[in-house]
N, C-alpha and C positions, 0 to 999 in steps of 0.2 A: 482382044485379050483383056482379061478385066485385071483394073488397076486397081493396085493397093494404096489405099490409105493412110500418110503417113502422121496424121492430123491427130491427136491426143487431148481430145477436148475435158477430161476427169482428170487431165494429172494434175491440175490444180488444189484438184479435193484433198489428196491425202497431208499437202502443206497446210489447208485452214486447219486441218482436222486436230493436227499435231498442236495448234496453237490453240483448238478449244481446248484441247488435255494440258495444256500448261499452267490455266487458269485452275487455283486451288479451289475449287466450288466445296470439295468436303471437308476441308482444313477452314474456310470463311465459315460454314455452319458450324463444325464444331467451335470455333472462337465466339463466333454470337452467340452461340445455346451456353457457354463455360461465361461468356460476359453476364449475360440478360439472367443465370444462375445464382452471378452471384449479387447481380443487384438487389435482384431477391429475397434474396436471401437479407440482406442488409434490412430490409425493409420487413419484412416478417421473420427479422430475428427474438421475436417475442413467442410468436409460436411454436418457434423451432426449437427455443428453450422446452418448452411446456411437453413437446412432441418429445423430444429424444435428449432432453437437458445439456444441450450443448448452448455455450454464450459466446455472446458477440466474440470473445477474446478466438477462441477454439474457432470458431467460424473464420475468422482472421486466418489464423495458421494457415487450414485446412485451402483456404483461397488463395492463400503466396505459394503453396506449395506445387497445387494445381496451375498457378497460372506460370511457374518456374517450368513444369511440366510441360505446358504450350507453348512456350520458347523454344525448349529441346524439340518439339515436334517439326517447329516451322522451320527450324536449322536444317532437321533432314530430312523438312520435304522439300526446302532450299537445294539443298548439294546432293541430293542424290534420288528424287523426281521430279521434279520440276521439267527436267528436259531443257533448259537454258543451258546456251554454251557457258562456259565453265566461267569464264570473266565476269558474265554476267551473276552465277553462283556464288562468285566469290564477293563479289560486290554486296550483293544482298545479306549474303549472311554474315559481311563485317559490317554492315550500316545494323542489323540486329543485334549485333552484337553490342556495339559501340552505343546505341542508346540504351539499352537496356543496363549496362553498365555505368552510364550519363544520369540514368533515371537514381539508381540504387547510391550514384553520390549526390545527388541533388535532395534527393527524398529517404531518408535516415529511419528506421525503424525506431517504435516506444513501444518496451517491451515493459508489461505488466510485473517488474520486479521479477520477473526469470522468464522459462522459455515463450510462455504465452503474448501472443502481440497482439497491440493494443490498436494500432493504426502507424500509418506513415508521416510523417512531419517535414517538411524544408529546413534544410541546415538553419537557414536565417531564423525560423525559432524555436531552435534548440542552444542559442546565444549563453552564456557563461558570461559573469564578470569574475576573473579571479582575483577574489578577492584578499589582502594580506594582513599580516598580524602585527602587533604592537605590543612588545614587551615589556614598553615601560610605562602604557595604560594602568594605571590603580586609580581610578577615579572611586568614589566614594557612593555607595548605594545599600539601604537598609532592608532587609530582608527578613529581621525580627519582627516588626512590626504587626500584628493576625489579627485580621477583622472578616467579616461575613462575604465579602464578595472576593476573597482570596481565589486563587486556581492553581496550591498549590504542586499540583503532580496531573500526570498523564489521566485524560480522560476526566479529569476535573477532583474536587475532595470526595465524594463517591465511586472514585475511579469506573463511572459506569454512562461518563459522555451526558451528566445532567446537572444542570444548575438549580436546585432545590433551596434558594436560599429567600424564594417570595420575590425575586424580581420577575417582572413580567414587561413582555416588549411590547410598545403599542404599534399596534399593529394598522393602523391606520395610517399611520406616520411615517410606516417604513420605507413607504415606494419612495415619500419627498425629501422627507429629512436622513435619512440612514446615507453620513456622508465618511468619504479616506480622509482622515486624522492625515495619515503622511503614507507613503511609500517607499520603499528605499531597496537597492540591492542588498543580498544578504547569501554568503556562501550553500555551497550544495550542502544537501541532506534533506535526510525523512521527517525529523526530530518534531514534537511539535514545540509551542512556548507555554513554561509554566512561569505563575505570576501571583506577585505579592506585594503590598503595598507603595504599588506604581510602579513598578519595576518588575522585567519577564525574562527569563533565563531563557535558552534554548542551546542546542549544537550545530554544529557547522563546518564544514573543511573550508579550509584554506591555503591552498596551494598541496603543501604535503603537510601540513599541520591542523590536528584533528581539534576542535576547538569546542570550546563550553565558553558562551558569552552570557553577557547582561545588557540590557535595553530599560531607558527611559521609556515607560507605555506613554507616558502624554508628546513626547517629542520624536521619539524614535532613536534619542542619542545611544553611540554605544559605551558604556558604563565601564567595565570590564574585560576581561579576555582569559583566559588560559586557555595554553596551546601543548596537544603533544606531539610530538612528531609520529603519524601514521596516518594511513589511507587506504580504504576497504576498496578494494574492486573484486565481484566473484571469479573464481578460475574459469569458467567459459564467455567472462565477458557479457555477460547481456542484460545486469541488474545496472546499477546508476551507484556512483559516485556519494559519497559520505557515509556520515553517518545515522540511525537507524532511532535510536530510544531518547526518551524524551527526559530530561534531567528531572527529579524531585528537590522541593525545597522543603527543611523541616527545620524549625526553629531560625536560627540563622545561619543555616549551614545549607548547600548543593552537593545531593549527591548527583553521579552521571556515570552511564557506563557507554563505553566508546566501541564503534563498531568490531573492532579486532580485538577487544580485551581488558581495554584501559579500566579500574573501575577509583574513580577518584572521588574522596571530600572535600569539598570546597568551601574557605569561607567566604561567604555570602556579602561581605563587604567591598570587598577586593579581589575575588578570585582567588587569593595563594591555597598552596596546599594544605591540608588539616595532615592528611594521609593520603597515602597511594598503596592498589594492589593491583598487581597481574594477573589475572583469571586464568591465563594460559598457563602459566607456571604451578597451579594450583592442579589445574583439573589434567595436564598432561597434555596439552594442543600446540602441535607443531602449525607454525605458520611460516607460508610461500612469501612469494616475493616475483612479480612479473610489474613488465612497466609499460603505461596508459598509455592510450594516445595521445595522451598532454605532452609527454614525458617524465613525470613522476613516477615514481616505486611505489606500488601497490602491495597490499596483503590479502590472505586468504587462509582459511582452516585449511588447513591440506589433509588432516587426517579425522575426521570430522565429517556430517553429513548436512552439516549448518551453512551450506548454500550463499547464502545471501545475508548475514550478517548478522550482530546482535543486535536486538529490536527491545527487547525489554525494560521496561522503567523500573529503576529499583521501586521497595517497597517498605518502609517502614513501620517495623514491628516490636514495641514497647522500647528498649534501649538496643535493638540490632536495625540493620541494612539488610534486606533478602533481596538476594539478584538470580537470575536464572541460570544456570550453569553449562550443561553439558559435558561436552569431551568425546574421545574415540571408546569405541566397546570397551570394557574394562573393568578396574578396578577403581581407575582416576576420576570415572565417570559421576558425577551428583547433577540429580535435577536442578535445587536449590543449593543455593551458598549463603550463610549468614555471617553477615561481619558485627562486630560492639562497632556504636556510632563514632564515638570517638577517639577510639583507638585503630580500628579497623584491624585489629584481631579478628582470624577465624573463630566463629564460635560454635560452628556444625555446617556438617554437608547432608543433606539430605534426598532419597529417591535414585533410582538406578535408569529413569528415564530418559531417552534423549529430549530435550527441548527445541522447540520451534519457534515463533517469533510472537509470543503472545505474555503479558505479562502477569508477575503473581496480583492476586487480589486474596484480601483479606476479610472473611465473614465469618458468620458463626450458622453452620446448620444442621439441623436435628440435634439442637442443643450441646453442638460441640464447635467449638471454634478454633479454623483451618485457616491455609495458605489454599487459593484455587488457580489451580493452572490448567490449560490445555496444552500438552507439549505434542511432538512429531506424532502420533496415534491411538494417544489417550488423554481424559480427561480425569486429572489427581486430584485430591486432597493429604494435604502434609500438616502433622502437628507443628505449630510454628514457631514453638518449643526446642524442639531437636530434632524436626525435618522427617519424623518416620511417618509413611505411606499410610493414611487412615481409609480410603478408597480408592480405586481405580475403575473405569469405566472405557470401552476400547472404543477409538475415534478412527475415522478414515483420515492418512496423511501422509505425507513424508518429506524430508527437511530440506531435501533439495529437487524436490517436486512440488507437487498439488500441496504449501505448505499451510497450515493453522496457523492465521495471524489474529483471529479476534477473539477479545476476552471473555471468559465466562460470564454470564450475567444472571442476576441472584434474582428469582423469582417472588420466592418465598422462605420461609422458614426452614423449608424439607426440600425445595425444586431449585433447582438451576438452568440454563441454558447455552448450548454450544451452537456454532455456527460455522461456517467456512465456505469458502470461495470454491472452484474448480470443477470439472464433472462430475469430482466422485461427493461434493461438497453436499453444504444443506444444514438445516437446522435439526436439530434434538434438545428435547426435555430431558433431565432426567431427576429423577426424585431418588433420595438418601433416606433410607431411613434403619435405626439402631436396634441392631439384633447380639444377643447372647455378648455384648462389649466390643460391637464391632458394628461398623459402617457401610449396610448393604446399597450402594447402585445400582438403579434397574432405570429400564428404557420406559418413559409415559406414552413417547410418540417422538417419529422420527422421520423424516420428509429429505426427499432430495429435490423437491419444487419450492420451496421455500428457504428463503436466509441465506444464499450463498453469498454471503459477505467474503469477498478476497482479501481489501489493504482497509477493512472498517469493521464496526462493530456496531450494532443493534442498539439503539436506546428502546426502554421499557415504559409503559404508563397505560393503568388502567386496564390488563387484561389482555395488550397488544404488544408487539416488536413493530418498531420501525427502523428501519434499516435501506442500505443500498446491496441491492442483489444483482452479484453480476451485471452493473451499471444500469439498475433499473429501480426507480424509487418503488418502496415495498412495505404492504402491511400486512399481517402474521395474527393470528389469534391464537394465545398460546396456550387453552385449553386442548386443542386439538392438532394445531399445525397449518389449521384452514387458510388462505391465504385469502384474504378482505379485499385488495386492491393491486394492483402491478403501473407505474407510469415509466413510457420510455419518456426520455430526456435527454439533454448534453450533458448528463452527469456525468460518466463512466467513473474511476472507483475514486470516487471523492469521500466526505466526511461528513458526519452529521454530531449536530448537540440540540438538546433538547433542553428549554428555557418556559418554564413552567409550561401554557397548554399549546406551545409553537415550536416549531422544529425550522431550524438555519443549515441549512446542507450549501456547504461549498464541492462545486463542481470542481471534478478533475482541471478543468480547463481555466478556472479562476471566476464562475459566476456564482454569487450569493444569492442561495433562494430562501425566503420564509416562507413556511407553511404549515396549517392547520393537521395538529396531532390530531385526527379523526379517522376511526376503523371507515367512515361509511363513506369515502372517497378521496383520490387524490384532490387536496386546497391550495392552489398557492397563492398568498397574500401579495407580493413581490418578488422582486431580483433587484440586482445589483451587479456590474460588474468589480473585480475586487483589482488581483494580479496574475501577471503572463507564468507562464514555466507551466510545471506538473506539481498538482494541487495532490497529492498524497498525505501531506501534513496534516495533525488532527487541529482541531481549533483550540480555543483556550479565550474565555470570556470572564472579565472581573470587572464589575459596576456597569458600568452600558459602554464599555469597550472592548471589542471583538477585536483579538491577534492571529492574522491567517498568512501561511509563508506558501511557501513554494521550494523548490530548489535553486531559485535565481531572484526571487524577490520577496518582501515582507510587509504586511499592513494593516495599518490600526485604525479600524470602521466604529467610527460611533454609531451604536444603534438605539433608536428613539425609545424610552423607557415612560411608561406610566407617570404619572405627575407624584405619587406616592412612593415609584421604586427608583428614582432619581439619588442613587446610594455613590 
């Protein structure tokens, strides 16, 4: 009788088998191919500009969002294929959990002044000193005093980021000698330092007190103080702390307009009040109130499309103050607002446009002389008289998106130049010229491969734009729009001034570079490191003293000057 075999030599098989299917082999490759992506990516993010006009920032997003995406995959290919007994499921996908949540408080998002991200940071530096006020500060500082190496107002006395006054940097001297005067903490904000006769005003929070200070330029001492009580945080949270516009000095007086509305004159000796007015009360802007992570009471436009704050530097115009205005749709709405300087009497509203974060500048073209602004989707012209619309020309924007932060810059007599950050960003010509009593704009040439300047603005010379585009040093030929040159960098959106035929760009991250204004390639003569924080702040240069801040620190760079322009 034949025996059965009761011997099972393959039952083995179908236990390994179970255990080769446990291992994720198509979750490992899609993670490598989503990693090795975005390395890539990172690395031929110059092309990728060029190819489909997306920047490093966008690229950013798009990669936290996707790799957020590959978290939620491995969770539920964790708990519900994996095929692990369930303890084991549960373990795995609380240890993903738990780091991923370890990582997100360790490593702090910097976001590009709204949704766009810039990169990741460690809490340790993103460090804060807060800093406090002193009300019984009135120390004594002269601010009448005008000589040739002044820097009185935003963007320098040309309001156009250029020092034209025949100093010239020796450029030889810069790598050895270009040394920090001082360094010192200095409250958050965007603000940059305007300066005069040894002494440099700026803004600043502190604590919940919005502030407009003064500085000794040769020591760093602090002079002065006025403080008001407020503090800007956007309603979604993802902009930074203080405040935004950079104070003007005219005669001896500070004006300064504060991120939520303040618009104050100051005298220049001591800080006190000249006048005070509330923009909000004028133009109709209700403001919120939500509280920081600090614990401070925060503000915001609640009914408004002004995003992320006031950014404009006043502007002065024969015996008024023009500051930028806005409001909700309406009637309340004015582009421009002019106060008498020393009364700070309204003296006209002018323009029904909303505004973005760029400030007015003052020229004359096609033989008529305007206020020029770029506000949230077009680029104005205002009599500067009594504020009425002389042209309009339509810009890509919007005030709490992809917003217009950089100033127009005057080409010629009849040409102008606009510029801006984001996708839909880029540079345009446009040229003015006077028909039947009136002021036609038309487009010369228009590029979205060039000029997407985000939180900076284009210096000019000689037929070129130089600028930082979308964190990439850039030169522009403004005949056409050609683009001469492109350098990637540690820049990302840092600052540029131009210092007869040499351009100083401080990096986002605090390093000082010189280099050669030439179309026919990127020069750089040197660097420097300056200071720590986020280098957003524009620069401000008066005799061979460079003042460059940060949101956490502030510093006075002597830079080595020709034997002749030693002013």
């Amino acid at each position: 009788m034949p025996t059965v075999s009761t011997a099972q030599p393959n039952a083995v098989e179908p236990k390994f088998a179970a255990r080769r299917r446990r291992f994720p082999l198509k979750m490992t490759i899609l993670t490598v191919l989503i990693v090795a992506a975005a390395a890539l990516a990172q690395v031929f993010v110059s092309e990728i500009e060029d190819a489909v006009n997306l920047g490093l920032d966008v690229i950013m997003v798009v990669t936290v969002f996707t790799a957020g995406g590959l978290i939620v995959l491995w969770l539920a290919w964790i708990l519900l294929f994996s095929r692990w007994r369930w303890w084991n499921r549960l373990v795995g996908a609380t240890l993903l959990v738990l780091v991923t949540f370890a990582s997100l408080k360790v490593f702090r998002p910097v976001h590009g002044g709204d949704v766009n991200l810039l990169r990741f940071e460690p809490i340790w530096a993103q460090r804060r000193e807060v800093l406090t006020t002193d009300a019984t500060m009135k120390a004594n500082a002269d601010l009448s005093v005008e000589s040739a190496t002044d820097f009185p107002r935003f963007l320098g006395p040309g309001q156009n980021g250029i020092v034209a006054n025949g100093q010239q940097i020796d450029s030889a001297a810069f790598v050895h000698n270009a040394r920090i005067i001082w360094k010192q903490p200095i409250g958050a904000g965007w603000s940059g330092f305007s300066a005069r006769n040894g002494y440099a005003v700026t803004m600043e929070q502190r604590g919940d007190q919005e502030c407009v200070t003064c500085y000794e330029i040769s020591t760093g001492e602090l002079k002065w103080i006025y403080s008001h009580a407020a503090r800007h945080k956007d309603k979604m949270g993802l902009g930074r702390i203080g405040p935004r516009s950079t104070p003007t000095i005219h005669q001896s007086q500070v004006y300064a307009v504060g991120a939520v509305g303040n618009l104050v004159c100051l005298n220049g000796s001591d800080g006190s009040v000249v006048w005070q007015r509330d923009l909000n009360a004028i133009l109709g802007i209700r403001l919120s109130e939500v509280e920081d992570s600090d614990g401070f009471r925060t503000q915001f436009e609640e009914n408004t499309r002004l995003a992320w704050a006031r950014s404009g530097a006043p502007l002065i115009v024969d015996e008024t103050v023009v500051v930028a205005g806005g409001g909700p749709d309406g009637e309340t709405r004015a582009t421009l607002l002019a106060f008498d300087l020393q009364t700070g009497t309204l003296k006209w509203k002018g323009g029904d446009a909303m505004i973005a974060y760029g400030s007015p500048v003052l020229a004359t073209l096609a033989g008529q002389r305007q206020i020029l602004l770029t506000c949230e989707s077009q680029a104005l012209g205002l009599n500067p008289a009594t504020g009425e619309i002389l042209w309009r020309h339509a810009r890509p924007g919007e005030s709490d998106g992809g917003a217009n932060t950089s100033q127009i810059s005057v080409l010629s007599d009849t040409d102008v130049l606009t510029s801006k950050g984001y996708p839909d960003g880029g540079g345009e010509r446009i040229h003015l010229e006077a028909k039947g009593g009136k002021l036609i704009a038309s487009s010369v040439w228009s590029s979205s491969k060039v000029l997407k300047t985000k939180l900076t603005s284009p210096v000019i010379q000689d037929g070129y734009a130089y600028s930082l585009s979308n964190g990439f040093m850039e030169c522009a030929r403004l005949s056409d729009g050609e683009q001469m040159w492109k350098r990637r960098g540690r820049f990302g959106h840092g600052q540029v001034l131009m210092v007869g035929k040499v351009i100083l760009l401080h990096s986002e991250s605090g390093e000082l570079y010189l280099m050669e204004a030439t179309p026919d390639e990127y020069r750089e003569l040197g660097a420097l490191k300056t200071i720590d924080g986020v280098c957003w702040n524009t620069l401000c240069m008066t005799g061979s003293q460079l003042l460059v801040r940060s949101e956490i620190e502030a510093a006075c760079v002597e830079i080595p000057m020709t034997p002749a322009q030693q002013l």
